[in-house]
C-alpha positions, 0 to 999 in steps of 0.5 A: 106783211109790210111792204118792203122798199131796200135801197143800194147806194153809197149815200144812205144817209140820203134816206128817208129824207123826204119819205120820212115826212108827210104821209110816207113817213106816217106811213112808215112810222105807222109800219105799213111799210118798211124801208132798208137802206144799204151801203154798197161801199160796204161791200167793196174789197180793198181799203179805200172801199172802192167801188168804181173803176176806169171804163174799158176802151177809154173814155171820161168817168168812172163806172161801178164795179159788178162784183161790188155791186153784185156782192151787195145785191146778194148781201141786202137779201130784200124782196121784189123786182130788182130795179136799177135807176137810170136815164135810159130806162123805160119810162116810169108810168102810173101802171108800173107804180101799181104793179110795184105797190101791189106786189111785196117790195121792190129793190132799187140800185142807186148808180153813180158816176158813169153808171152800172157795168153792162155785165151786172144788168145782163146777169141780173136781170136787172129792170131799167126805170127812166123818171124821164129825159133827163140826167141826175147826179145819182139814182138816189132822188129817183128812188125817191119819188118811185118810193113816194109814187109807189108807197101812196098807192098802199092801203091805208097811206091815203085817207080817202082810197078815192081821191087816187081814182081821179089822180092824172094818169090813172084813166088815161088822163090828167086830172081836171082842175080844182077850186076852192074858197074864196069864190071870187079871187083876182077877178076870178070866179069859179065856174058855174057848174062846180057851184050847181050841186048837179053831180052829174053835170059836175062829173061830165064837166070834169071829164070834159076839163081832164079831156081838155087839157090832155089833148092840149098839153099831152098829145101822146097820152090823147092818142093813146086814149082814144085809141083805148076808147072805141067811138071816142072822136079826137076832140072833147065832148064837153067844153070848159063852161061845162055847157054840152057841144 
């Protein structure tokens, strides 16, 4: 059975739109997965499909209804975590996107304006997905790269399943650095090692650069890796040329 991707908001025109190109969207030609698209406004009680209103106690915006909201959650049906896209959510991380990936589906509420009333995610229980610190117009461009994270991680979407194990994030680390032809460019050159043919020379050189670049530019995720790795100092044990320390 495919995997299953259903999407609440009042934009579905939004979609696939960037999934439904490159390889999401061989993927989802290919039926390896399958998306839903769900008009929450569909939903709504009144002529003017309403599906917000002014926030108790005053202040600016406007905040989406529950029961329109609920009413839409139940009518979608779908599979999966029921995720709701917001800013103070926790953080989105390589490990959740391999979760979602290997379950059935995930279902994903897209807000607008001020957000989701409180009562709807107390009562649904309703998982609160962050991309980082800052804010969006709405939760439909989330989702879309929660869909893009989560659907090349399936069987079959990527060509070499290998490539996603040298991937940032998925040891703990950042991905080292690539080269490719020309050799020479600018004045540059590549390194020695990766031109040496030694594999194991050229692996601990990766892993040195991963290292490397980690502690540099991601002291949070260093500390978190050496913590993970019992004996491992805080500094690299390879340097950049490749030579041994």
């Amino acid at each position: 059975m495919s995997w299953q991707a259903t999407v609440l908001t009042i934009f579905p025109e939004m979609f696939p739109g960037p999934l439904g190109l490159s390889l999401a969207g061989k993927a989802l030609r290919e039926g390896l997965w399958r998306l839903e698209t769900v008009d929450i406004r569909d939903f709504a009680r009144d002529k003017h499909r309403s599906v917000d209103d002014a926030p108790f106690g005053g202040g600016p915006g406007m905040v989406m209804r529950p029961d329109v909201v609920d009413a839409a959650i139940t009518g979608a049906g779908g599979c999966g975590p029921l995720v709701y896209l917001s800013p103070r959510g926790r953080l989105l991380d390589q490990k959740r996107v391999r979760a979602l990936a290997a379950g059935p589906g995930v279902r994903l509420v897209c807000g607008r304006f001020e957000g989701l009333d409180e009562r709807l995610l107390e009562a649904r229980q309703v998982e609160e997905v962050s991309l980082g610190d800052f804010v969006l117009s709405g939760g439909e461009p989330a989702a879309i790269a929660l869909l893009d994270a989560c659907v090349r991680m399936l069987p079959g979407v990527v060509g070499a399943a290998s490539s996603l194990e040298e991937e940032s994030f998925e040891r703990g680390l950042l991905e080292y650095p690539h080269y490719t032809r020309p050799q020479e460019w600018q004045g540059r050159t590549v390194p020695e090692v990766l031109l040496s043919g030694h594999h194991e020379r050229i692996r601990a050189w990766r892993l040195a650069r991963a290292e490397e670049t980690t502690r540099e530019r991601r002291p949070d995720l260093w500390d978190r890796y050496v913590a993970a790795r019992p004996g491992r100092t805080g500094t690299p044990a390879t340097g950049a040329s490749g030579e041994e320390k």
